[in-house]
N, C-alpha and C positions, 0 to 999 in steps of 0.2 A: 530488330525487336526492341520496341522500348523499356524504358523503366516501369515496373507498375508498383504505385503506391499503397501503402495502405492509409485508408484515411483514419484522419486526426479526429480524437474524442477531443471536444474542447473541454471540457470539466479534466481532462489527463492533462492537458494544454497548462492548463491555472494550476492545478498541485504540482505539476513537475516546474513549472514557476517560484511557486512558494515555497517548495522543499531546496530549488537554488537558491534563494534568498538566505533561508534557515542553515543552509551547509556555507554558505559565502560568508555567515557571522560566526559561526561556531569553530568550522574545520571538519576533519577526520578525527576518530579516537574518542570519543566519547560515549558515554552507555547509551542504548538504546532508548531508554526512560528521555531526557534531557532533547535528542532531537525530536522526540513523539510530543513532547510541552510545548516544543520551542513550535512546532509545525501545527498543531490546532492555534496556538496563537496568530499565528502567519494567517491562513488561513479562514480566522476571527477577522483579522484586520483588511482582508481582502472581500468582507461577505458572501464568503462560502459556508456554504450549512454543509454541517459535515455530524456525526457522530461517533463519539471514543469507545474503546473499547467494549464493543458490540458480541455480547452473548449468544452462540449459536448451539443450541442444543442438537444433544446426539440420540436418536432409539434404539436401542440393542435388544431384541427379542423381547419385547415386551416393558423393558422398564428405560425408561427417562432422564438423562441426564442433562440438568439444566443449563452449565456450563461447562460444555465439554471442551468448546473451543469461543475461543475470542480474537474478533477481526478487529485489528488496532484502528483504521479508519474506515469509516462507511463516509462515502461523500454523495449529498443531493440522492442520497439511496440508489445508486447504480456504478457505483465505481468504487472498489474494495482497495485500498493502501495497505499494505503490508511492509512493515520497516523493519529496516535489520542495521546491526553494526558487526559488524563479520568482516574477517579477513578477505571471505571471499566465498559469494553467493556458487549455493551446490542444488543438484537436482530435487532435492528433498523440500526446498522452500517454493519449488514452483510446486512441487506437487502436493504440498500442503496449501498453498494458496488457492489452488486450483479447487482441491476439495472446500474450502471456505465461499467459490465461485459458487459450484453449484449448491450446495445449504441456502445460501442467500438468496441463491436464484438470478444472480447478477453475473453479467457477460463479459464486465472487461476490470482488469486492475492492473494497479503497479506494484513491483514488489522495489522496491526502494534501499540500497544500502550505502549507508552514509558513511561508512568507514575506507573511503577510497577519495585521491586527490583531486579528482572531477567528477562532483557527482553524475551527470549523461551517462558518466561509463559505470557507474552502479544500480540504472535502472532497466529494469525487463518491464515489457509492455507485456501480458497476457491477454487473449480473446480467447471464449468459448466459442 
């Protein structure tokens, strides 16, 4: 039986790029704020259209709330970035991510955390 892949989003291809780039100048250890800067810049310099801190509202029985949650990157509007600096990524941030998935209506993200000595071993790929 062989290997079976799952294939590659190329726009995941270029952030997980650009987030190695951003963690090879900075390090581990630093607030969450600082590599979300450092990584739309990145990003910026690579022309990737990407959008920050993207407002998704929530309906609760009738009344509206305008920003109940916020996806840290929207890229080329189909691939959701979600970054962390954390000791160490727990089930609660996929499944927050995952709910920012479908609000958005979008199928695949990264959740990305930057507070580890390689970042590869701090990213989760999610698909809906």
């Amino acid at each position: 039986m062989g290997l079976v892949q799952h294939p590659t989003n190329p726009i995941s291809e270029k952030v997980i790029g650009a987030a190695i780039e951003v963690h090879r100048y900075l390090g581990p250890g630093l607030l969450e704020s600082s590599y979300h800067t450092c990584l739309c810049r990145e990003l910026e310099l690579r022309n990737i259209a990407y959008r920050s801190q993207v407002a998704l509202p929530l309906e609760y029985k009738g009344v509206q709330t305008a920003r109940a949650y916020v996806i840290d990157l929207l890229v080329e509007d189909s691939l959701i970035v979600e970054l962390k600096s954390v000791d160490k990524l727990v089930p609660i941030h996929s499944s927050q991510l995952m709910t920012y998935m479908r609000l958005q209506g979008v199928s695949s993200a990264l959740l990305m955390n930057f507070n580890v000595a390689i970042l590869p071993h701090g990213i989760r790929r999610i698909l809906l």
